[in-house]
C-alpha positions as CSV (number, residue, x, y, z in Angstrom):
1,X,-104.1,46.8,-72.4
2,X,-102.1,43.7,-71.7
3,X,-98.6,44.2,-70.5
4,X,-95.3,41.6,-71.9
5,X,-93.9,39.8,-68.9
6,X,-91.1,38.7,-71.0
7,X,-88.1,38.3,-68.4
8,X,-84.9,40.8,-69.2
9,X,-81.7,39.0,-69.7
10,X,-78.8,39.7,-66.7
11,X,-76.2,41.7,-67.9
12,X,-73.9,38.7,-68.1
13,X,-76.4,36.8,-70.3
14,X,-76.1,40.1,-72.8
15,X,-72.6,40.1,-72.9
16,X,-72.7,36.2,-73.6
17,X,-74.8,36.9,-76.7
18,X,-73.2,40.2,-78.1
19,X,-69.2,39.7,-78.0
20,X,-66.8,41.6,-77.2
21,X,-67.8,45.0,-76.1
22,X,-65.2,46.4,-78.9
23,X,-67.8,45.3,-81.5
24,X,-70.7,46.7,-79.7
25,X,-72.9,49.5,-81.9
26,X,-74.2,52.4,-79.7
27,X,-77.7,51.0,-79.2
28,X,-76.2,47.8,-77.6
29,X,-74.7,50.1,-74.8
30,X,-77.7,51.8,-74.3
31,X,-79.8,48.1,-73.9
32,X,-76.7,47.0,-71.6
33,X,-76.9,50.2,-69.7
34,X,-80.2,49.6,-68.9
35,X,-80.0,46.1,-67.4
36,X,-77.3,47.0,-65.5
37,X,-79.2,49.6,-64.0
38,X,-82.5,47.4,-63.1
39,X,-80.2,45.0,-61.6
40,X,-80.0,47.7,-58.5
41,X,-83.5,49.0,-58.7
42,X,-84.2,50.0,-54.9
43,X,-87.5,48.9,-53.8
44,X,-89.8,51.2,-52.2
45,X,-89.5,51.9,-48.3
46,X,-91.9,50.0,-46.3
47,X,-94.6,51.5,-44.6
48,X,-94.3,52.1,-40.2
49,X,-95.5,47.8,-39.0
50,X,-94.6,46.6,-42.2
51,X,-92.2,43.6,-42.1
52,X,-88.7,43.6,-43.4
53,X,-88.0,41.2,-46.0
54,X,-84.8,39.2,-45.4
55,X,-81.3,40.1,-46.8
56,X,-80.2,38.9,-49.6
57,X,-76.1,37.6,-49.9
58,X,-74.4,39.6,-52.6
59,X,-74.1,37.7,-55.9
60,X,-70.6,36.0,-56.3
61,X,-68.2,37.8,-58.7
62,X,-70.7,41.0,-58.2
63,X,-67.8,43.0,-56.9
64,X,-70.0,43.7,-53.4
65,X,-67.1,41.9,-51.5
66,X,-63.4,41.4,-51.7
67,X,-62.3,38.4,-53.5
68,X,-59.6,36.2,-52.3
């Protein structure tokens, strides 16, 4: 069985399409819900002599750091 690799849309890209959230039916929060959860997906803990992989800055605007 062949598996989509269709690539999600960012939360922000969602809201860009859909509007204002006040117009939103019940399935659209669901979807939303959703993609702002796999944005934070933790990736499994690396096995003992594995290497690290390099930190990654938060995202501007993400809310991970006081804005000035």
């Amino acid at each position: 069985m062949e598996v989509s690799r269709v690539a999600s849309p960012t939360p922000a890209q969602f809201r860009a399409v859909h509007g204002d959230m006040d117009r939103w039916q019940a399935v659209d929060f669901e979807v939303y819900e959703h993609l702002v959860e796999n944005e934070y997906v933790v990736a499994p803990r690396p096995a003992p002599g594995d290497r690290l992989p390099p930190r990654k800055a938060p995202k501007p605007g993400s809310g991970s750091a006081p804005q000035d």
